[in-house]
C-alpha positions as CSV (number, residue, x, y, z in Angstrom):
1,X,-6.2,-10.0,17.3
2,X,-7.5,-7.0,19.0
3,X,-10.8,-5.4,17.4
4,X,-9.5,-1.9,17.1
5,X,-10.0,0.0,14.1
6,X,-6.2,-0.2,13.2
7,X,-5.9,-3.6,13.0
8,X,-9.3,-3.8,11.0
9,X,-6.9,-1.5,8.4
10,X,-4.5,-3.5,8.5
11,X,-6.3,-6.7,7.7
12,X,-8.3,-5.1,5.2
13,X,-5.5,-3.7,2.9
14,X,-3.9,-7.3,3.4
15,X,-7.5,-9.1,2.5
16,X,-7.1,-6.6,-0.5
17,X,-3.8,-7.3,-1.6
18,X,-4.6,-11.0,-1.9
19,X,-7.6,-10.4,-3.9
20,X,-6.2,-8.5,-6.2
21,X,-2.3,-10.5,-6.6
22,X,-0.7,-7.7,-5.7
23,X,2.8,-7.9,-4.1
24,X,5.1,-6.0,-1.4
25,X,7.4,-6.7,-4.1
26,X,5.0,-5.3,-7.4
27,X,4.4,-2.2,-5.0
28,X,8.4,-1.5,-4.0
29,X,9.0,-1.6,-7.9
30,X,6.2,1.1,-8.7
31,X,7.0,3.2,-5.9
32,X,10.4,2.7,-5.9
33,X,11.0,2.2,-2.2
34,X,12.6,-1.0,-0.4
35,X,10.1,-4.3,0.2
36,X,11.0,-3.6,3.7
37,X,9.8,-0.2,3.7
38,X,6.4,-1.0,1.8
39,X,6.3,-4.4,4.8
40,X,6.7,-1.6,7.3
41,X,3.9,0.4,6.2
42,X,1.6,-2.8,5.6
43,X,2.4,-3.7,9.3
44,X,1.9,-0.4,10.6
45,X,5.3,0.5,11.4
46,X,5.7,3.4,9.2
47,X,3.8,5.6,6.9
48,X,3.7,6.3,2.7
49,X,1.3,8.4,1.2
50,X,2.5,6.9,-2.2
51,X,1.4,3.3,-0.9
52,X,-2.1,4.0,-0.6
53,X,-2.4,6.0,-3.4
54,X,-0.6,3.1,-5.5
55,X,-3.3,0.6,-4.2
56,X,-6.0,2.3,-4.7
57,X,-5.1,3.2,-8.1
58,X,-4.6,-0.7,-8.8
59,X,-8.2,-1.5,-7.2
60,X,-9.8,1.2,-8.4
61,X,-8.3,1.9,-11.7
62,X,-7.7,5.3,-11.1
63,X,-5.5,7.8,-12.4
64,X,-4.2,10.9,-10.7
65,X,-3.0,13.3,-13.0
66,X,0.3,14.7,-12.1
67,X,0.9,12.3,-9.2
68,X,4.9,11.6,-9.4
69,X,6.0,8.7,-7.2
70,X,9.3,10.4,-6.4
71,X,8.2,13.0,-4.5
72,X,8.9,13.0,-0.5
């Protein structure tokens, strides 16, 4: 694996997501996009704000006020 900074990203959110049990499948649900798309952006392939937001508010407990998953 190369040492750039994205694939030290993309390693970390993985590392994360195993910590903390959470699934492409839990996150496609929440979010309500396709496990493909949500595999995309975990690979790198694609970008979703609504993703990272989702993630952080699992890890961190956070709530944004207002936040609406639906919107583009």
């Amino acid at each position: 694996m190369m040492n750039c900074a994205f694939c030290q990203k993309k390693l970390t959110i993985k590392f994360i997501l195993s910590i903390y049990g959470i699934s492409a499948t839990e996150i496609a649900n929440a979010v309500h996009l396709s496990k493909s798309m949500v595999w995309k952006h975990l690979n790198g392939d694609s970008y979703n704000e609504n993703i990272d937001i989702y993630i952080v508010q699992k890890v961190f407990g956070l709530n944004f006020e207002g936040h609406n998953y639906d919107r583009k």
